[in-house]
LUMBANU-308880 format. One line per field, with one value per residue (C-alpha): residue number from 1; z negated, x negated, y negated. Coordinates in nm, 2 decimals. Each point is the difference from the previous one (the first is absolute). Layout:
! LUMBANU-308880
k	NUM,...
zz	Z,...
xx	X,...
yy	Y,...
//
This chain:
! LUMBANU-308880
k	1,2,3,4,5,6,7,8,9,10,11,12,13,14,15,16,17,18,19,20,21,22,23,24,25,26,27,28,29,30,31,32,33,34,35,36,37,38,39,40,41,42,43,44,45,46,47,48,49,50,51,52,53,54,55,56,57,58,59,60,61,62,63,64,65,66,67,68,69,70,71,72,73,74,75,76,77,78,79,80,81,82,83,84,85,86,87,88,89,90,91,92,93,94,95,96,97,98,99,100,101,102,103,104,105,106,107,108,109,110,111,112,113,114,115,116
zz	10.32,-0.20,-0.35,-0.11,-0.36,-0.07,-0.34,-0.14,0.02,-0.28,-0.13,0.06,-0.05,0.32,0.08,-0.17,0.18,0.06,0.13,0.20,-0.01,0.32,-0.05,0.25,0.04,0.18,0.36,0.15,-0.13,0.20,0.35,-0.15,0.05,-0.38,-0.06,-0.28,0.08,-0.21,-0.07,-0.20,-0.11,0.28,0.25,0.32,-0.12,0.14,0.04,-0.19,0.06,0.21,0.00,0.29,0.02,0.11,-0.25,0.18,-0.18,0.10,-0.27,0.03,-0.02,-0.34,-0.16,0.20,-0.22,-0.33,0.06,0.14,0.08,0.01,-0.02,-0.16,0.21,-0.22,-0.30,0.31,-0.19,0.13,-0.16,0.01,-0.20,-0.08,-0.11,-0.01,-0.04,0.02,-0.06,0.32,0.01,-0.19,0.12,0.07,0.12,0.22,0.09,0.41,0.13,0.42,0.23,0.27,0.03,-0.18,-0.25,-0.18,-0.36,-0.26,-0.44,-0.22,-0.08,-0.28,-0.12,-0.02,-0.19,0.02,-0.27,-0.30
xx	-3.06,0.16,-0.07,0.15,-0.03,0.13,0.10,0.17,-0.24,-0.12,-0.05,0.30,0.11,0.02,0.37,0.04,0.08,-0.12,0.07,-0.26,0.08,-0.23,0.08,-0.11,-0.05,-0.16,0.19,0.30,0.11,0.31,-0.24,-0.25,-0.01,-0.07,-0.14,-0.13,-0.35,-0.17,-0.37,-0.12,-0.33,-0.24,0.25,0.13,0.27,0.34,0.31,0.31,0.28,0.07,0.32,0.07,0.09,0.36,-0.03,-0.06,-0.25,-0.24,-0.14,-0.30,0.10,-0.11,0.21,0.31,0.33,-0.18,-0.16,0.22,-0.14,0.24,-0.06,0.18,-0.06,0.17,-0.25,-0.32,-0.05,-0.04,0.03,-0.05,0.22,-0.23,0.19,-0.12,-0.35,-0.25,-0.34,-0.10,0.16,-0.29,-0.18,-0.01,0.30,-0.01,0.23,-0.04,0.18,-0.02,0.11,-0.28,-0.39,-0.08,0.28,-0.08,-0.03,-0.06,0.00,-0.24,0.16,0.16,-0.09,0.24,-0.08,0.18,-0.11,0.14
yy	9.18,0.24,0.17,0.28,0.13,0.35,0.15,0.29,0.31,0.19,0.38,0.21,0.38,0.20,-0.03,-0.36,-0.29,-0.38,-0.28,-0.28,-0.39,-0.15,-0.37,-0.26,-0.30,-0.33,0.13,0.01,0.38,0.10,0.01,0.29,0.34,0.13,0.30,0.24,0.16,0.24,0.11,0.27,0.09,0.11,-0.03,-0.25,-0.31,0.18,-0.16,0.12,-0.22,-0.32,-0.23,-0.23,-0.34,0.08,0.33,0.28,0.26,0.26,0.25,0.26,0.36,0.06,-0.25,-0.02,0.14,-0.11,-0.38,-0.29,-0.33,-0.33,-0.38,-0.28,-0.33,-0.20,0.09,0.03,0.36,0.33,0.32,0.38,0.20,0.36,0.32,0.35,-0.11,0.24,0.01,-0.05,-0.33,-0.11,-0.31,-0.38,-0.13,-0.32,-0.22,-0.16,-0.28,0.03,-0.32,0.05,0.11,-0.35,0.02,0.33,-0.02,0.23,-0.03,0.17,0.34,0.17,0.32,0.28,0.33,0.29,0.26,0.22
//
């Protein structure tokens, strides 16, 4: 089992910045895929960023050049740095952890609002 708790959203200009904290716990962190999924209102969960156990990362088109995902695995944290937001960035963030079909684990969310 893993839990995953993420923090760090809020309401932000368009152009500001944040950053997400996914911090985990209760597993073995360094083996997991982690990733950052997003959902907005009345639409599909989408995946924005993911960050492989050896580091490796994979972005969606519409964030590359302005989000960057990284992991600490001495502090079993993951995070996803936001720059440039825009207003279409708007929605629940989630944090995933991703060993295999069994080990897939998700936290709660944290809102991010993106609005003048």
């Amino acid at each position: 089992q893993v839990q995953l708790v993420e923090s760090g959203g809020g309401l932000v200009q368009p152009g500001g910045s944040l950053r997400l904290s996914c911090a985990a716990s209760g597993s073995i962190f360094s083996i997991y895929a982690m990733g950052w999924y997003r959902q907005a209102p009345g639409k599909q969960r989408e995946l924005v960023a993911v960050i492989a156990p050896g580091g490796s990362t994979n972005y969606a088109d519409s964030v590359k050049g302005r989000f960057t995902i990284s992991r600490d695995n001495a502090k079993n944290t993951a995070y996803l740095r936001m720059n440039s937001l825009k207003p279409e960035d708007t929605a629940v963030y989630y944090c995933n952890a991703h060993a295999t079909s069994l080990n897939n684990y998700w936290g709660q969310g944290t809102q991010v609002t993106v609005s003048s």
